[in-house]
C-alpha positions in Angstrom: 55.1 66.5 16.3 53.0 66.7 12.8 54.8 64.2 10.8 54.0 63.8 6.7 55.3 60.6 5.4 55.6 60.9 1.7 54.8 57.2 0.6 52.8 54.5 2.1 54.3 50.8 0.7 56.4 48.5 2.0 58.2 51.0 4.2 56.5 54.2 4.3 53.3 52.4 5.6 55.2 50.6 8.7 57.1 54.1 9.6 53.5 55.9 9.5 52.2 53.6 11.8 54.7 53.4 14.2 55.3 57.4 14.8 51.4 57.1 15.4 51.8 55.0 18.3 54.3 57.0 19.6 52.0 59.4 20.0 52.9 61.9 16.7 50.0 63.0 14.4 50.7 61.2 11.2 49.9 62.3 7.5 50.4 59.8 4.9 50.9 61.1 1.7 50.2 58.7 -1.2 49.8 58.8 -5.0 47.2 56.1 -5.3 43.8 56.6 -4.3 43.1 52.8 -3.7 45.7 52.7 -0.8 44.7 55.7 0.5 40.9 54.6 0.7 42.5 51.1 2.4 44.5 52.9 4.8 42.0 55.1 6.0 39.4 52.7 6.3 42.3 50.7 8.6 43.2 48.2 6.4 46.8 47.2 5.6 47.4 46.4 1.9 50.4 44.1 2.1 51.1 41.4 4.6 53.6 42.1 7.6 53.7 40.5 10.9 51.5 43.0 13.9 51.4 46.0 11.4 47.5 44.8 11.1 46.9 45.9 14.9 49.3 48.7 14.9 47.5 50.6 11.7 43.8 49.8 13.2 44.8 51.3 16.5 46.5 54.3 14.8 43.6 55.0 12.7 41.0 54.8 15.1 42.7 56.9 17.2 42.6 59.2 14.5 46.5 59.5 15.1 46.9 58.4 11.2 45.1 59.7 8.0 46.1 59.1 4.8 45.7 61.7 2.2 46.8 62.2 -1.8 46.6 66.0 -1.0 50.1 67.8 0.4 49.6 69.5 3.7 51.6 71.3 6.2 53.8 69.4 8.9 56.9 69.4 10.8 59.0 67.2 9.7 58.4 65.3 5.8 60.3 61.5 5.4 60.5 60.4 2.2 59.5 56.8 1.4 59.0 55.9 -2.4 60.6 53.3 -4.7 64.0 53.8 -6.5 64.3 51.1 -9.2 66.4 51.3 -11.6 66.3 51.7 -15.2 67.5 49.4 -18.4 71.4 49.2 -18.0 71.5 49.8 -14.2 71.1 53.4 -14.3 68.9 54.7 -11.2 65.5 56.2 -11.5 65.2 59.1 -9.2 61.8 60.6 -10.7 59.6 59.1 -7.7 61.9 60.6 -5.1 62.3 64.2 -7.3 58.2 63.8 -7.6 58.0 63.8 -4.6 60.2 66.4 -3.6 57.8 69.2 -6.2 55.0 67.7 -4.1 55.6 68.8 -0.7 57.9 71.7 -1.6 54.9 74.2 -1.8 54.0 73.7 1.9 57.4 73.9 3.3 58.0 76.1 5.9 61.0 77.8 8.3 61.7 75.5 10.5 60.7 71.9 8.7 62.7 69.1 8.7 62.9 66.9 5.2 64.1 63.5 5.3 64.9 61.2 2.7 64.6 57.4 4.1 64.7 56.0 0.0 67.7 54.3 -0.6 69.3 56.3 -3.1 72.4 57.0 -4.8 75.2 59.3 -3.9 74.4 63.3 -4.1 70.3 62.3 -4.4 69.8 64.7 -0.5 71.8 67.4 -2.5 69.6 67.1 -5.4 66.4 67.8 -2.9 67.8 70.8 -1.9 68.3 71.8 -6.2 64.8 71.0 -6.4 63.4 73.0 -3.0 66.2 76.0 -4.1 63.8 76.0 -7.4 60.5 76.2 -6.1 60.9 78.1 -2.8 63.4 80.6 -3.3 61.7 82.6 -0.4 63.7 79.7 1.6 67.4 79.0 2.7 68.3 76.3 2.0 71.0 74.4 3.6 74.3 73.9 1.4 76.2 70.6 1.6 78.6 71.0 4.8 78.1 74.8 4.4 77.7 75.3 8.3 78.6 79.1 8.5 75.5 80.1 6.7 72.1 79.3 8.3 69.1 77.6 6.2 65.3 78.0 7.2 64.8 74.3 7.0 66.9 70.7 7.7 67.8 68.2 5.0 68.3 64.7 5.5 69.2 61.7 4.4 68.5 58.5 6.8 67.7 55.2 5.2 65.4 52.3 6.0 67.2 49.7 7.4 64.1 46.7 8.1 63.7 43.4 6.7 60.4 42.5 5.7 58.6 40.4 8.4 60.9 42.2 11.0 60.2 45.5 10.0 58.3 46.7 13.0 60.4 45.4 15.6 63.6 46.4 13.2 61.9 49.9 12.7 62.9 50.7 17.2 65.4 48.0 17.4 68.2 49.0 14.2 70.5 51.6 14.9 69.4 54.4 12.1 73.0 56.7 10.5 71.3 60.4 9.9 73.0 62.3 7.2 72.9 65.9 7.2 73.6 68.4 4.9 74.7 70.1 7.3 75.5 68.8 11.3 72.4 71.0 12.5 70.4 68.9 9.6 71.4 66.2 11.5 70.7 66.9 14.6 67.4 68.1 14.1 66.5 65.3 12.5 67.8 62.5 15.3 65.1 64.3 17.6 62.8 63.0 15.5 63.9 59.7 15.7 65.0 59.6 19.2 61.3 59.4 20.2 60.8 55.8 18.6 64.0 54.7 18.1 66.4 52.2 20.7 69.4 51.6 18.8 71.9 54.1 18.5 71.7 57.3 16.4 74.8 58.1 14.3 75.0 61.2 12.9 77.2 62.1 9.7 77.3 64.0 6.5 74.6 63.2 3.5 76.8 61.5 1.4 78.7 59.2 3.3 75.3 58.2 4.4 73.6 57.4 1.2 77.4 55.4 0.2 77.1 53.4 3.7 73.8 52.0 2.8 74.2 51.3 -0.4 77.8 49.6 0.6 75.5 47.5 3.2 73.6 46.1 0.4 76.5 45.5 -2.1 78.6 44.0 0.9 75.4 41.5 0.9 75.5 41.2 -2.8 79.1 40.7 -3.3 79.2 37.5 -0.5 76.1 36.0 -2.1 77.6 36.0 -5.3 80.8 34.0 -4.2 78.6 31.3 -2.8 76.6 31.3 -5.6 79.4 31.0 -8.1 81.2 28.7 -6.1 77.8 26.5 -6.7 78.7 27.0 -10.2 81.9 25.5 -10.2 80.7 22.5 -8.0 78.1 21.7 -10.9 81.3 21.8 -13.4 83.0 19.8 -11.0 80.6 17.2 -10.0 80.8 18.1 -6.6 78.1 19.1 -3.6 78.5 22.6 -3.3 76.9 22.2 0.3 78.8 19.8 1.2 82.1 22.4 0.6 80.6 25.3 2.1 79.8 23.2 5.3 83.4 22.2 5.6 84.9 25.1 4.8 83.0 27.2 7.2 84.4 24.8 9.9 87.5 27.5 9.5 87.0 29.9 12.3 87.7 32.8 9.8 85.4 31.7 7.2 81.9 32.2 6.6 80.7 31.4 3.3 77.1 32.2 2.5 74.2 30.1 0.8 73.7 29.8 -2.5 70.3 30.5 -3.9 68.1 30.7 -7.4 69.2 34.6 -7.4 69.4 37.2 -5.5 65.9 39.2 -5.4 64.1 42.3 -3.4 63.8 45.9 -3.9 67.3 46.7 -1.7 70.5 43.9 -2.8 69.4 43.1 -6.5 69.2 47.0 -7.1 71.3 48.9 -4.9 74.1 47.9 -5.9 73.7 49.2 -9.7 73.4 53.0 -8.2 77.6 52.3 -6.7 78.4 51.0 -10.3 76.5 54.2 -12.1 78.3 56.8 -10.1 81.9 55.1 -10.5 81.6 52.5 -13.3 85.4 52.5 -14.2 86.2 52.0 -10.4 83.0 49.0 -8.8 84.5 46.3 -11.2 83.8 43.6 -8.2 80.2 45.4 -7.3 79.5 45.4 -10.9 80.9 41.3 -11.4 79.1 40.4 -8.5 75.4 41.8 -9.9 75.9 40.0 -12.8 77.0 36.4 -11.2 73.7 36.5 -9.4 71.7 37.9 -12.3 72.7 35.3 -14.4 71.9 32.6 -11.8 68.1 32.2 -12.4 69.0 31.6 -16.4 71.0 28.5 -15.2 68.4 27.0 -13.2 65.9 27.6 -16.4 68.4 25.6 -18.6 68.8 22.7 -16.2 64.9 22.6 -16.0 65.0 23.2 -19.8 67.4 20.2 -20.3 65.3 17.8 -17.8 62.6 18.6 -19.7 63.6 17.4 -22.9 62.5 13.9 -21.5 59.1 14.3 -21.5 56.6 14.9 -24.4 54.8 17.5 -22.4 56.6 18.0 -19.0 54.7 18.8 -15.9 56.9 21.4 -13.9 56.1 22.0 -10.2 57.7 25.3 -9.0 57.7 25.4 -5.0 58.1 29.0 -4.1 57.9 32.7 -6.4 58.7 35.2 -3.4 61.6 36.8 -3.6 62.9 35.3 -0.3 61.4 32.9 2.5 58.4 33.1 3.9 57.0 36.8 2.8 54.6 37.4 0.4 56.4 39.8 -1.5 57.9 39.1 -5.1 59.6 42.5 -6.1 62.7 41.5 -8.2 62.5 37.9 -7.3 64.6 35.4 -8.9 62.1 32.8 -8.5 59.2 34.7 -10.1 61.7 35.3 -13.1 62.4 31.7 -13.4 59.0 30.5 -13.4 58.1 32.9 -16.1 60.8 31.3 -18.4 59.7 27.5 -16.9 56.5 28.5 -18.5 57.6 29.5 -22.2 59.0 25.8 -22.5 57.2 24.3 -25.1 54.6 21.9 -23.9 55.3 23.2 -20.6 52.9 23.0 -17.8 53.6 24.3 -14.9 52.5 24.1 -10.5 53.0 26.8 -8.9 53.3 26.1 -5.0 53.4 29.2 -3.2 51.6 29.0 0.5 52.4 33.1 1.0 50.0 33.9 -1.7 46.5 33.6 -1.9 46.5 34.3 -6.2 49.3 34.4 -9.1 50.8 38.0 -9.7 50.2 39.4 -12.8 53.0 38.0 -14.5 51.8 34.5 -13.8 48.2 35.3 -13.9 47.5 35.6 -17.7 49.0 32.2 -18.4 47.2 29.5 -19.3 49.4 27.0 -18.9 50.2 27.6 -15.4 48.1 27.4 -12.3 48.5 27.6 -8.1 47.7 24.3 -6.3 48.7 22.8 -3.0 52.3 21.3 -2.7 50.3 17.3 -2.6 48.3 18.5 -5.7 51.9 19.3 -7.4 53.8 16.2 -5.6 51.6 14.3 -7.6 51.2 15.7 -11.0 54.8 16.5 -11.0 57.3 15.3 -13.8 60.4 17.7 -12.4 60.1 19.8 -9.1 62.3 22.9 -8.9 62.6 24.1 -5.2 63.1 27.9 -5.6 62.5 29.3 -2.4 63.5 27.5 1.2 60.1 28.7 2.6 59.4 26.8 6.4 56.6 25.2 5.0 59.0 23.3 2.1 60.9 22.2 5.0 58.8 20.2 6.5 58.2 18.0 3.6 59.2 14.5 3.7 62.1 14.3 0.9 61.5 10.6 0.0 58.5 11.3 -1.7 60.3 13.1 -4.3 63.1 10.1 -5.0 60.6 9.2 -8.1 60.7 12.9 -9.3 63.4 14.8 -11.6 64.7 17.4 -8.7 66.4 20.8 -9.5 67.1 22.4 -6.0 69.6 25.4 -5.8 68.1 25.8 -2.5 69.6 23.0 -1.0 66.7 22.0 0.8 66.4 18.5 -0.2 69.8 17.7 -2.1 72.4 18.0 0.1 74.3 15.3 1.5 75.8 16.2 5.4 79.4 15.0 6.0 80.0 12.5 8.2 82.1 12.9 11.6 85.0 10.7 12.9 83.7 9.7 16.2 86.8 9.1 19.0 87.7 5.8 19.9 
């Protein structure tokens, strides 16, 4: 099969590369020319376990070539971002972008698949837009399945953690939402040749609500541990120590709490459930703002610590928006180190062993700077573990006793309960 994927980041690039070694011929379609000049040289532009190996091999087999120019194909997967814009509300102009961009080389016969996790109705708004443009097509009609359409429209989203994603990408069971049922079946073919989990096949809609419920299901649980963490601090209690206990029940299983909740998937998905029925997501909508208000508490206990020394040195152990990945999309941890930084006096360590430089927003600051976790250890006034990466977990906790700690990690404050051994 001749297979375009519309998008070349964080999950576009992995699916590319992939169909390639399955054998497909494999267009990438990307906006920026710098990617596209990495790509086809066979170089990977973000950090992801074996996709190194598996994008050399697919481009010297000449299975895989990246381009910023349209061109025909069999099937089309969309891949591009869906943020969301100031009050929540989702910004589909990537994906409708995209759709304009590939809608002149359509043909009878193509399949179109949107992988980009996207709101309710977005697969239905593809057709709008192809309906527009290529009126010399038929185009399928949401569960119309008496008339027939010239090509299939899908909607199947990603469903890969970042450093699993390749393994993830054949392993996951994929749900394949079709327009129509033919749309859907046309469409598993596709991904029947690389998949191993199970294909589900189901209507559009119910498969752009099941992913984003996935997420928000995530979301909702993380934001129960972290206001139960909350509470504990009110309560002069160890949060760690209650979850631990509690999740002794054989019914319960309480989360972690964290510094936030970051990512491009549980910090945004949820928002597009809340914009389509805001009077009705009251505990989708609660729940976002629990854990977007959690990295502003960890600034103000760093804030209040601070307040005890003329000009505090801060060390901030982790900016990714989760362990041990390089990525820091949405991350709570990047966010909090930002605000660390505008405290007056402040200077701030970052220690981040996933990243080579600062990002951009850390970058321009001059009073912050990335050293080695012995070079922060040292300077140090007040250590804020953000993010439980393996390599924090290692470190020997007594050498921070003489240190001001803030840790809503848990890595080094929590205090195991002791058993009651039988006589």
């Amino acid at each position: 099969m001749k297979i375009c994927t519309v998008g070349l980041g964080y999950i576009g690039l992995p699916t590319a590369a992939m169909l390639a070694s399955r054998g497909h011929e494999v267009i990438g379609l990307e906006v920026n020319e710098e990617v596209v000049t990495s790509i086809n040289a066979g170089q990977a532009h973000f950090q992801e376990p074996d996709l190194q190996m598996l994008l050399t091999a697919a481009v010297d087999t000449k299975r895989l070539r990246a381009t910023t120019t349209p061109e025909a194909a069999d099937y089309f997967m969309i891949a591009v971002p869906t943020p969301i814009k100031a009050g929540g509300a989702p910004d589909m102009s990537y994906v409708e972008s995209a759709a304009r961009t590939i809608a002149p080389v359509l043909a009878k016969g193509n399949v179109v698949i949107l992988e980009s996790t996207s709101p309710v109705g977005s697969t239905e708004r593809l057709a709008q837009i192809f309906d527009e443009m290529r009126p010399d097509l038929a185009i399928p009609r949401y569960r119309d399945e008496e008339n027939a359409a010239d090509i299939a429209l899908c909607h199947c989203p990603e469903r890969i953690l970042p450093g699993q994603m390749l393994r993830e990408l054949v392993a996951n069971d994929r749900i394949i939402g079709g327009l129509t049922e033919n749309c859907a079946r046309e469409a598993a073919k596709l991904y029947q040749s690389f998949v191993m989990g199970t294909c589900y096949i189901t209507d559009a809609r119910v498969a752009e609500l099941a992913k984003l419920s996935e997420n928000a299901y995530r979301d909702v649980n993380i934001a129960f541990a972290n206001e139960l963490s909350i509470i504990c601090d009110r309560l002069g209690v160890d949060v760690w120590q209650v979850i631990q206990l509690a999740n002794q029940h054989p019914r319960v299983n309480i989360l972690q709490p964290g510094a936030g909740v970051g990512g491009h998937c549980i910090a945004v998905d949820p928002w597009f459930i809340v914009d389509s029925a805001p009077d009705e997501a009251r505990l989708i909508r609660m729940a976002r703002e629990v854990n977007d208000n959690k990295p502003r508490r960890v600034v103000g206990q760093v804030a209040k610590l601070a307040e005890r020394f003329k000009v505090p040195t801060v060390a901030c152990y982790g900016i990714t928006y989760k362990p041990d990945v390089d990525d820091v999309r949405e991350s709570p941890a990047l966010e909090i180190t930002e605000a660390i930084a505008g405290i007056e006096g402040a200077q701030v360590l970052v220690v981040e062993p996933n990243l080579e430089a600062l990002p951009a927003a850390l970058g321009d600051k001059g009073n912050v700077r990335l050293v080695s976790s012995d070079e922060a250890r040292e300077a140090a006034d007040i250590t804020v573990f953000l993010v439980a990466h393996r390599q924090f977990k290692r470190l020997d906790a007594d050498l921070y006793l003489s240190k001001a700690v803030v840790d809503p990690t848990g890595m080094f404050t929590t205090r195991k309960p002791k058993m009651v051994e039988r006589d």
